[in-house]
N, C-alpha and C positions, 0 to 999 in steps of 0.2 A: 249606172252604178260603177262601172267601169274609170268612166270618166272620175267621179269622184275618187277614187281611190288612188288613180295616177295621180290628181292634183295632191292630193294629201302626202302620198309616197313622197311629189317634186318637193313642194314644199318643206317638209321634213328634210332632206336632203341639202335645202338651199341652205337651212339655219345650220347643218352642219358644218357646212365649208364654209360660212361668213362667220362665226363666231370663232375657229382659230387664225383668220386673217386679222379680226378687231383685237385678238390677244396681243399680238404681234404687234401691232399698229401702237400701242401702246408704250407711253417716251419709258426709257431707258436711264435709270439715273447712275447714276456712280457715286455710290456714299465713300464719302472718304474718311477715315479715322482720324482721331484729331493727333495722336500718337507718331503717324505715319510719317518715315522716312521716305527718301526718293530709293532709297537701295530698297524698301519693300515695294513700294509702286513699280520699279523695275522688277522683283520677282515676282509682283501679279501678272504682270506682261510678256513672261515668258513665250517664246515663237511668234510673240505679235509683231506686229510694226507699230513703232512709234519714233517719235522724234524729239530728240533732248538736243536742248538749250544751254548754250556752254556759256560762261562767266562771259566770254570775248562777244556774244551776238551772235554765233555762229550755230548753224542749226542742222544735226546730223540723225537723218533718217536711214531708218534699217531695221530688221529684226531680230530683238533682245534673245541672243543665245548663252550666255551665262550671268552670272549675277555672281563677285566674289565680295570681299570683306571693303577693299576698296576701289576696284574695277568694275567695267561691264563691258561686256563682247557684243558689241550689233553687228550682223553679219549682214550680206547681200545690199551695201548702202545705195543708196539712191542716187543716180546720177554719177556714179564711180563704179563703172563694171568692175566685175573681179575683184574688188576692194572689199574689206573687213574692217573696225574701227575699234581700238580698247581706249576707251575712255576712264579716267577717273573721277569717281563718283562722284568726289568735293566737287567737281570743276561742272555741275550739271546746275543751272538755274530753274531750268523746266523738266513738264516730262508731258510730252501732247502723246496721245493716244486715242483711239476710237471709242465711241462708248455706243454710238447707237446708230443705225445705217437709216438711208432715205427711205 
């Protein structure tokens, strides 16, 4: 009797911790508005990291610390210690960001 009931407890137990790992496991889309701007894409990405694509091919990583009317602040940039970057927004062709982890 004993027995069974531990099985039963385990079991119960497993389906709980496997079914918020398959939540997870689950892809991640990113809908994009058809309306949207890159100055909105940059204020959904605020403290993230991401990396914009300048008109020249040049591609500057960091993290989106402000969002102005024609600017944007990426701070802590990649591969440029101690360095900050204000970009202007016309001048951004891309905008890569993370949407969903391994």
């Amino acid at each position: 009797m004993k027995k069974i009931i531990l099985v039963t407890v385990f079991a119960v137990l497993s389906c709980m911790v496997v079914v918020p790992f398959n939540a997870l496991a689950a892809e991640a889309k990113y809908e994009m508005k058809t309306e949207a701007t890159v100055k909105d894409i940059l204020t959904e990405n605020i403290n993230k990291r991401v990396t914009v694509r300048l008109e020249t091919g040049e591609n500057l990583e960091g993290f989106v610390s402000k969002v102005g009317n024609n600017l944007v602040h990426l701070s802590k940039i990649t591969g440029r210690d101690f360095f900050d970057a204000t970009v202007r927004i016309d001048k951004i062709s891309a905008v890569i960001f993370r949407v969903r982890e391994n």
